[in-house]
Every structure is written in C-alpha cells, then in structure tokens.
MITORBA-453566 format. One record per atom (N, C-alpha, C, O): x negated, z negated, y negated; residue number from 1; atom name. Coordinates in Angstrom, 1 decimal, decimal comma. Each point is the difference from the previous one (the first is absolute). Layout:
REM residues N
R       u       w       v    i  at
R       X       Z       Y  NUM  CA
...
END
This chain:
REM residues 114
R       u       w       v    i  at
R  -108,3   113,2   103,4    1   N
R    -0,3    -1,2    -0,6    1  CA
R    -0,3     0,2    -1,5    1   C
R     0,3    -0,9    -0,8    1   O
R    -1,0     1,8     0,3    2   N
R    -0,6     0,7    -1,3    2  CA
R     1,1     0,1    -0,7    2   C
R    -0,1    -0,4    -1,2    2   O
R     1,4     1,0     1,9    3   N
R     0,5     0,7    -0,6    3  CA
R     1,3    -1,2    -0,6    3   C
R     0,7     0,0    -1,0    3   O
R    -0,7    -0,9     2,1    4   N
R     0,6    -1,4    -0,3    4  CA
R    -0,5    -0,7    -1,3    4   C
R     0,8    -0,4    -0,9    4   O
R    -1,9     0,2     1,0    5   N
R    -1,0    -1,1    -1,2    5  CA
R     0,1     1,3    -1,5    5   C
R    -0,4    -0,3    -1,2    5   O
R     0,8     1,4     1,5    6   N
R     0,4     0,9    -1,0    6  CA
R     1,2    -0,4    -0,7    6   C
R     0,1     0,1    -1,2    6   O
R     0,6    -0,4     2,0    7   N
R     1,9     0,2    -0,4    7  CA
R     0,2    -1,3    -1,1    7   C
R     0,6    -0,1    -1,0    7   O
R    -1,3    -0,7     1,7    8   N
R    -0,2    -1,8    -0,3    8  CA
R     0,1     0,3    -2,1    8   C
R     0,9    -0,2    -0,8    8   O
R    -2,2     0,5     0,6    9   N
R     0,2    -0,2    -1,5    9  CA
R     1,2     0,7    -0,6    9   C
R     0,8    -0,7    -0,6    9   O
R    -0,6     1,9     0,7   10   N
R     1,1     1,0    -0,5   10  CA
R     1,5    -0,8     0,6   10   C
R     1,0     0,5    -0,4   10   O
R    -0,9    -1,3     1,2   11   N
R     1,3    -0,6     0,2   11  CA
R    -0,1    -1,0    -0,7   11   C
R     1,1    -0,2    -0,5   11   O
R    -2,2    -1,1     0,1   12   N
R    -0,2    -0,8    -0,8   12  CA
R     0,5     0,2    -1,2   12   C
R     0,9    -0,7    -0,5   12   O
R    -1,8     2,1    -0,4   13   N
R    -0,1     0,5    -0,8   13  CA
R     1,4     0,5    -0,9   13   C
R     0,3    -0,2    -1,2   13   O
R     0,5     0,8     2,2   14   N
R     2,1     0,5    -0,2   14  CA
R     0,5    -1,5     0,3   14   C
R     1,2     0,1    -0,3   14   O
R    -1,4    -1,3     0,7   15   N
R     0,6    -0,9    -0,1   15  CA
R     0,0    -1,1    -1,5   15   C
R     0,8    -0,6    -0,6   15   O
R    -2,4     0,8     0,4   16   N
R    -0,2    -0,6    -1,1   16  CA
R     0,3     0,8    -1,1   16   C
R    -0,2    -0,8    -0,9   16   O
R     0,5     2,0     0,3   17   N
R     0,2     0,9    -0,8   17  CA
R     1,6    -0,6    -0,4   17   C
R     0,9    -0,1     0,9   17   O
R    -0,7    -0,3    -2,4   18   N
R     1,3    -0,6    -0,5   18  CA
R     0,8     1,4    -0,2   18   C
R    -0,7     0,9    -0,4   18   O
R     2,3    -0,6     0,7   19   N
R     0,9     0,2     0,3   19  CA
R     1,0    -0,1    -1,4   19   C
R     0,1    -1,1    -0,4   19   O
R     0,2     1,6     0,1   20   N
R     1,2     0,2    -1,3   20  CA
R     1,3    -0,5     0,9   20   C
R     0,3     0,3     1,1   20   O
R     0,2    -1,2    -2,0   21   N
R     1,4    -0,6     0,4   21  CA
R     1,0     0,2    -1,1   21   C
R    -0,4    -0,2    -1,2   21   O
R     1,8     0,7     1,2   22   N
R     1,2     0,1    -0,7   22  CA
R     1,0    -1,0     0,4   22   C
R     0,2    -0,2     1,2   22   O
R     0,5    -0,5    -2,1   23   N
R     0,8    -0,8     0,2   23  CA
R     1,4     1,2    -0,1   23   C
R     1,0     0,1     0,8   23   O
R    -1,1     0,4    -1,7   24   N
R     0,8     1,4    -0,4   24  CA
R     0,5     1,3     0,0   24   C
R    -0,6     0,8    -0,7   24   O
R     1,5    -0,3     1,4   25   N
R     0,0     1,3     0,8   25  CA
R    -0,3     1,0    -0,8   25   C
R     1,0     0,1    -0,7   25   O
R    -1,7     0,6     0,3   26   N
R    -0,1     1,2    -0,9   26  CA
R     1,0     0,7    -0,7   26   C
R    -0,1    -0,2    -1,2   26   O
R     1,0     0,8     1,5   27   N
R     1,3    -0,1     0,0   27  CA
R     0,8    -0,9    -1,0   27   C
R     0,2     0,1    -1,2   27   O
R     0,3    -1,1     2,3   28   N
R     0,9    -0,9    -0,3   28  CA
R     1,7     0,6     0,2   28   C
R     0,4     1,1     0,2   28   O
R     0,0    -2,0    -0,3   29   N
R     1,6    -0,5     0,5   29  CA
R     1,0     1,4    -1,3   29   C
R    -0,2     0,3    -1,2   29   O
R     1,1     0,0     2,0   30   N
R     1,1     0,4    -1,0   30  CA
R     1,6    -0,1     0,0   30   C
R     0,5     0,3     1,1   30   O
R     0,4    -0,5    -2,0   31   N
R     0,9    -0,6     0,1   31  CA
R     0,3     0,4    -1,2   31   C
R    -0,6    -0,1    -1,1   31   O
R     2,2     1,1     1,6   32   N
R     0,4     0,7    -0,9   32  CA
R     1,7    -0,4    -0,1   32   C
R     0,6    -0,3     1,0   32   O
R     0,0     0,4    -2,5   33   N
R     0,5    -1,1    -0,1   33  CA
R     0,9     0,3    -1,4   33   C
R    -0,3     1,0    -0,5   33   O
R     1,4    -1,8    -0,2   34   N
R     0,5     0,7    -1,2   34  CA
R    -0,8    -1,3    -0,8   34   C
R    -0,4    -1,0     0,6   34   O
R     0,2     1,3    -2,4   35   N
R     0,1    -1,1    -0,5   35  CA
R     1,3    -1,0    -0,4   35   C
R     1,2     0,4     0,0   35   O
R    -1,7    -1,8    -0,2   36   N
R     0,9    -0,7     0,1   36  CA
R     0,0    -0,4    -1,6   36   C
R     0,8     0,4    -0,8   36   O
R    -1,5    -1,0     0,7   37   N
R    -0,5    -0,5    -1,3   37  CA
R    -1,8    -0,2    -0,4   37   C
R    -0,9     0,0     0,7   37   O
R     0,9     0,0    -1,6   38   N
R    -1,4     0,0    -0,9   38  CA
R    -0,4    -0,9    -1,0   38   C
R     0,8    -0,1    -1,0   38   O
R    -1,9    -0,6     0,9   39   N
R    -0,1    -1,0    -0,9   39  CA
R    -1,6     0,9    -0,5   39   C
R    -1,0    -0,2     0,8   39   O
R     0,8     1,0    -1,8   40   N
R    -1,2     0,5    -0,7   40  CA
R    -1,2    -0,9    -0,6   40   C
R    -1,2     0,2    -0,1   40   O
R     2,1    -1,3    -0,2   41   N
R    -1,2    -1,4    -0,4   41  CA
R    -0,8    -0,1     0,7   41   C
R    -1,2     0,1    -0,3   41   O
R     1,9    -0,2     1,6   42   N
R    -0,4    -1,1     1,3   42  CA
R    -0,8     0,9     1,0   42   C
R    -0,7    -0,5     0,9   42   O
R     0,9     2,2    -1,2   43   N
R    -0,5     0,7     0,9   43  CA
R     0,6    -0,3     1,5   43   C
R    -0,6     0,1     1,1   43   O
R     2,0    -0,6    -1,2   44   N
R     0,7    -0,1     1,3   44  CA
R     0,7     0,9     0,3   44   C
R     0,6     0,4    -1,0   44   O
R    -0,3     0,2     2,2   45   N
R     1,2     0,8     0,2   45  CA
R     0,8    -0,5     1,7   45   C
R    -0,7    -0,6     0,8   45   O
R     2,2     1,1    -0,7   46   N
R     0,6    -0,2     0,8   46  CA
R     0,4     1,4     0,6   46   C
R     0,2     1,0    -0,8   46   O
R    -0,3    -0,7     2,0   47   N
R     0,7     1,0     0,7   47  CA
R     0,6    -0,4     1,3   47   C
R    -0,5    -0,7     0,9   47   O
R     1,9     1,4    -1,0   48   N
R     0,9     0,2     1,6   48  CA
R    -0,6     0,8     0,6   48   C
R     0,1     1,2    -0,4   48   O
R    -0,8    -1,5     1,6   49   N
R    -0,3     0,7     1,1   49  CA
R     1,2     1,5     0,5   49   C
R     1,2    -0,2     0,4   49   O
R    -1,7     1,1    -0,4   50   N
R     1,2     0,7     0,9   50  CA
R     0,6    -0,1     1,2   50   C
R     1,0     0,5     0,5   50   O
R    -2,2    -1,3     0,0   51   N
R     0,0     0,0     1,5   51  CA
R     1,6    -1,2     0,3   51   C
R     1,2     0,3     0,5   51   O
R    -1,8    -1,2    -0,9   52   N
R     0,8    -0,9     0,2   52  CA
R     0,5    -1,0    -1,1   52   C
R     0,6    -1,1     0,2   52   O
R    -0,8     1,7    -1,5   53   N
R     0,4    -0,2    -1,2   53  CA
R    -0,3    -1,6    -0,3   53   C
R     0,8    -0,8    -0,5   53   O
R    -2,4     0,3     1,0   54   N
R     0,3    -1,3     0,4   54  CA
R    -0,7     0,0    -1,8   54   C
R     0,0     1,1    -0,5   54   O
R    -0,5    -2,3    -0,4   55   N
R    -0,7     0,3    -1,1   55  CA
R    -1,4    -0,3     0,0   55   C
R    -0,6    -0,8     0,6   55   O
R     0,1     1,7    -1,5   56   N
R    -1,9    -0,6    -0,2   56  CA
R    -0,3    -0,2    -0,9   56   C
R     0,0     1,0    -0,8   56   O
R    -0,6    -2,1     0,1   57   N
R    -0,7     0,0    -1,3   57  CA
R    -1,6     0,1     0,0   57   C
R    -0,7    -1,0     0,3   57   O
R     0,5     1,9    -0,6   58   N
R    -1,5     0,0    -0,7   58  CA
R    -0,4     0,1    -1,2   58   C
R     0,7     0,3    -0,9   58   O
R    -2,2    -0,5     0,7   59   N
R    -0,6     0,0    -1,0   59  CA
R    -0,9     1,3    -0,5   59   C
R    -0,3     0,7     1,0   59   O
R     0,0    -0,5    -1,8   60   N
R    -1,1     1,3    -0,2   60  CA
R    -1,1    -0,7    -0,9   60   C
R     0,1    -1,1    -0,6   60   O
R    -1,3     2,1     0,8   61   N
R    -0,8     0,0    -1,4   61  CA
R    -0,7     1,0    -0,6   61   C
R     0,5     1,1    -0,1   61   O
R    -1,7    -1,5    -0,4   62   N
R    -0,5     1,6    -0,6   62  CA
R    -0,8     1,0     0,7   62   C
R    -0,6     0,8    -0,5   62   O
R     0,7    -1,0     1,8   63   N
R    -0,6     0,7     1,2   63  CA
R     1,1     0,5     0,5   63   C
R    -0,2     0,5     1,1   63   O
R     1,4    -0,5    -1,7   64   N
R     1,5     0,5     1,0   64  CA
R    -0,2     1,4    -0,6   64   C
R    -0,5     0,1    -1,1   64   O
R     0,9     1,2     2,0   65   N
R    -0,1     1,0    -0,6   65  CA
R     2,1     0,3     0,1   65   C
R     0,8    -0,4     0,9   65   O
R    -0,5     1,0    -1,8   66   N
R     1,6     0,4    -0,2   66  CA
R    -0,1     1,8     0,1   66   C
R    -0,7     0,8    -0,6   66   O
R     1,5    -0,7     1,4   67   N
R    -0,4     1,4     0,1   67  CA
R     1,7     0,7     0,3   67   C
R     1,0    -0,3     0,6   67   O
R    -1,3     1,5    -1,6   68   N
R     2,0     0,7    -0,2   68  CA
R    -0,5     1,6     0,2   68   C
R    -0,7     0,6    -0,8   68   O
R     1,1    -0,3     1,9   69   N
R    -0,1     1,0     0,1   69  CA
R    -1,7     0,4     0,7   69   C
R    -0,4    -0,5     1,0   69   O
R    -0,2     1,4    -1,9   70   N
R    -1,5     0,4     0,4   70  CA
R    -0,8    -0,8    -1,2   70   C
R    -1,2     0,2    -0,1   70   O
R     1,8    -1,1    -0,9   71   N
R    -1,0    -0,4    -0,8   71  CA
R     0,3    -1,4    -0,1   71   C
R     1,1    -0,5     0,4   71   O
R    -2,0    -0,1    -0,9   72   N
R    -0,1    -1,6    -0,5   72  CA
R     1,0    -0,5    -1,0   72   C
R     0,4     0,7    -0,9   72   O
R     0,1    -2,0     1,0   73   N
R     1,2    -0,1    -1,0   73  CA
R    -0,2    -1,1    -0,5   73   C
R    -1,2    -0,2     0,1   73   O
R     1,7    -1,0    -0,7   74   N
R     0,3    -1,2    -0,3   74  CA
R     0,8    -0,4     0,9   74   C
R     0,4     0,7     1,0   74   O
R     0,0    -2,4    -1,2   75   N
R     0,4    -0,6     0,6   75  CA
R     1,7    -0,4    -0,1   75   C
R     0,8    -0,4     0,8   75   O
R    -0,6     0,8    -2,3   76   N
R     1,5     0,2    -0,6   76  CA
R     0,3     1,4     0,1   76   C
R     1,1     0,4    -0,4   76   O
R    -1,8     0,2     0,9   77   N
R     0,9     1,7     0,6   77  CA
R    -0,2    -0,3     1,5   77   C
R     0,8     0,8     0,5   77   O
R    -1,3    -1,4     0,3   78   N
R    -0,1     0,0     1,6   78  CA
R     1,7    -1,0    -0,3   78   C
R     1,1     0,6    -0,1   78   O
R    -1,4    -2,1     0,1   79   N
R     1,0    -0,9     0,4   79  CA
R     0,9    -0,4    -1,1   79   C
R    -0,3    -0,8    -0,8   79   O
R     1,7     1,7     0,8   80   N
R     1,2    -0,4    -0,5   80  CA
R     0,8     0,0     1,0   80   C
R     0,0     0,7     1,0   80   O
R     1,0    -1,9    -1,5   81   N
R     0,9     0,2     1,3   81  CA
R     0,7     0,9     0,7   81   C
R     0,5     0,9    -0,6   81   O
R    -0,1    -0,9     2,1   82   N
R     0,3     1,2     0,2   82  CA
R    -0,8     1,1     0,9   82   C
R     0,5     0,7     0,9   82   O
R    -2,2    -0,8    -1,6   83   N
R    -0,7     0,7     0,4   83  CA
R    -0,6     0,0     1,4   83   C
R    -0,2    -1,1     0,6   83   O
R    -0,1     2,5     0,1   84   N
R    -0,2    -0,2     1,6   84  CA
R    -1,1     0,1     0,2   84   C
R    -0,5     1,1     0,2   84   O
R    -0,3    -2,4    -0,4   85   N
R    -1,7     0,6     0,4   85  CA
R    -0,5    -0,6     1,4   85   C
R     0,6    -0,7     0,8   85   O
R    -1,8     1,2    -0,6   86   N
R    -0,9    -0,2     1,0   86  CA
R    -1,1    -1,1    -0,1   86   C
R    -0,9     0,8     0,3   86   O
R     0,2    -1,9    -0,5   87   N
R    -0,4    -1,1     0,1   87  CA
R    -0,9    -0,2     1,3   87   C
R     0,5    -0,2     1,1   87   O
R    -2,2     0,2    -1,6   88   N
R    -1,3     0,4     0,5   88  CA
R    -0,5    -1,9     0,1   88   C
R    -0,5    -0,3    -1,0   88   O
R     0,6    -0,3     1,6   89   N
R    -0,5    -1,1     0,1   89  CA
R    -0,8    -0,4     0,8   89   C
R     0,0     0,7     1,1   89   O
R    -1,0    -2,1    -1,1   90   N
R    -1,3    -0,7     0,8   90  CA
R     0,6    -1,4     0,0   90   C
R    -0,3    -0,7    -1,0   90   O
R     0,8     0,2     1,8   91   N
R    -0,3    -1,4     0,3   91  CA
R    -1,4    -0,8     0,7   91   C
R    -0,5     0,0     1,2   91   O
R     0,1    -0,5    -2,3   92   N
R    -1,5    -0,6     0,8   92  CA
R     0,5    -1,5     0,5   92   C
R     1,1    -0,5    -0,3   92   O
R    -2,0    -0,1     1,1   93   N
R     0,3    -1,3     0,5   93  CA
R     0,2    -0,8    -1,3   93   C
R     1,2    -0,3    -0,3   93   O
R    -1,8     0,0    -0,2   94   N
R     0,8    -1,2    -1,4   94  CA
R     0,3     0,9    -1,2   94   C
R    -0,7     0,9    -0,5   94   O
R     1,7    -1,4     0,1   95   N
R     0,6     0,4    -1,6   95  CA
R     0,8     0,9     0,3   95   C
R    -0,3     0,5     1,1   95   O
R     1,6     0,3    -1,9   96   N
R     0,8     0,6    -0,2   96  CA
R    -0,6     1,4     0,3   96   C
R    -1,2     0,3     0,1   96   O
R     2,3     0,4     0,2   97   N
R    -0,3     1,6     0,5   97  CA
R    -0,3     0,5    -1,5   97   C
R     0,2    -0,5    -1,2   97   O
R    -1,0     1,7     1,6   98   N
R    -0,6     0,8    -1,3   98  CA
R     0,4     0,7     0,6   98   C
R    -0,1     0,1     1,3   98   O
R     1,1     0,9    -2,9   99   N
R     0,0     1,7    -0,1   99  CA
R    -0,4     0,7    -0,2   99   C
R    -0,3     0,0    -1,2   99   O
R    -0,3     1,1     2,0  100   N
R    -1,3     1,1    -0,8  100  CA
R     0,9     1,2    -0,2  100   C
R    -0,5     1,0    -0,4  100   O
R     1,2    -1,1     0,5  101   N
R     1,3     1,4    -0,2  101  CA
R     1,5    -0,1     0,2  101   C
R     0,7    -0,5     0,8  101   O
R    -0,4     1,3    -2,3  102   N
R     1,7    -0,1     0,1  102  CA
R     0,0     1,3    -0,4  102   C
R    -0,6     0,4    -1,0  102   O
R     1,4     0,6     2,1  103   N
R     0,6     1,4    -0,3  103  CA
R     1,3     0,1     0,0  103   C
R     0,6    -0,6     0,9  103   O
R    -0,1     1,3    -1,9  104   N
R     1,5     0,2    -1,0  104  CA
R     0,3     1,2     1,1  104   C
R    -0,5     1,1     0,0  104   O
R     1,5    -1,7     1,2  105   N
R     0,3     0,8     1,1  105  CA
R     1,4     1,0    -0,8  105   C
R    -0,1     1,2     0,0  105   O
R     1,3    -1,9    -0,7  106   N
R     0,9     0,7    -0,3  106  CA
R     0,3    -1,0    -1,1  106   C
R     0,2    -1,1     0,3  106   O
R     0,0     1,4    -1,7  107   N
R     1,1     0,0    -0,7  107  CA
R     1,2    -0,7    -0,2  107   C
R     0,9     0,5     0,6  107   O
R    -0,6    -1,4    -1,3  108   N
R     1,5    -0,9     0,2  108  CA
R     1,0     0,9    -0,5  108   C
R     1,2     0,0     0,4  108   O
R    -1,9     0,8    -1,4  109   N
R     1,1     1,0    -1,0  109  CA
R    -0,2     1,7     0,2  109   C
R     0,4     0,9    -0,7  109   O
R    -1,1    -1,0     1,9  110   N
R    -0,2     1,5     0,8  110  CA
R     0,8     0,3     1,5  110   C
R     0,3    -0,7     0,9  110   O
R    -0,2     2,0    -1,4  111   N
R     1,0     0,8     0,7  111  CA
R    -0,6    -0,4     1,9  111   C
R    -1,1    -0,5     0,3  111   O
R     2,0     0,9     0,4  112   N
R    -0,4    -0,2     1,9  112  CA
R    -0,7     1,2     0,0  112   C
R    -0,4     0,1     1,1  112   O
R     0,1     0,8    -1,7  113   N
R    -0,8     0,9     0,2  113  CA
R    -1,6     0,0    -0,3  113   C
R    -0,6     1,0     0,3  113   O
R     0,0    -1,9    -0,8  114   N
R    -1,5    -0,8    -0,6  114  CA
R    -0,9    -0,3     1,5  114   C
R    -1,1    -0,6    -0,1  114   O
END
C-alpha cells in the first residue's frame, strides 16, 4: 500500500511535466530533380523531378544553405538550368514549403563522370 501512495506523486509528477512538440521532421523531405527555370528576384526556382519528372516550384531564403561539392556556394552557381540537384525541404501545416538545402548533385555542362 506504501509503495502504491509512493508511485501516485512521481506518476502525477511525469504527467504534468510539458513535453516538446515538432511539427517538423528534423531531416525533412528530399527531391532530387534537374532545374527547370529560375527567377533570382523572386528567389523562386523550378525543378523536374527524376522520379517522375512531374515539376516543383519552390522558394528559398537566407537560411537556405547551397552547397557544390564539400563547400558552400551561391544561389547562381547551385541553380542554372540543366543543373541536377538535391532539394532539403519542411512543409509545415500553413504557408508554402521552406528550403533549408540545395546540393549541386551534377553539372549541366559536366562530363557523366562527376
């Protein structure tokens, strides 16, 4: 019975204790893809899926990391057309998908050996 009226607070206690919630996988989504087109104003870009070559437009901002190779790049050396990258994204419940990463997979004007 002691050992019951013991358990009582400490199960109270882990119930009432708040809990961290993510709407967003750590990670996130990827979708790799050629570019299609680019608008640099607008911070929009288009890519053909490989998969099924269906199209995607997203958006970036200044949390997007561009990444060629092992180092950091711009956004006019990642997305020219042509180019085969890899595309790091978070869809949250409201507003457009956010990119946290575009990697410059291959080259539009590089050899099949890259």
């Amino acid at each position: 019975m002691k050992l019951l009226l013991a358990g009582v607070p400490a199960l109270a206690l882990s119930l009432l204790t708040p809990s961290t919630a993510s709407a967003l996988s750590q990670r996130g989504r990827q979708i790799d893809g050629s570019v299609v087109r680019v608008e640099f104003t607008q911070r929009n870009a288009m890519i053909a899926q490989t998969s099924d070559q269906r199209q995607l437009s997203f958006q970036w901002n200044n949390r997007t990391d561009f990444v060629r190779g092992a180092s950091f790049t711009d956004a006019k050396t990642a997305l020219k057309a042509g180019n085969l990258v890899r595309v790091t994204y978070h869809r949250p419940f409201f507003g457009p998908a956010t990119v946290s990463r575009v990697v410059l997979v291959r080259s539009a004007r590089c050899c099949s050996r890259c």
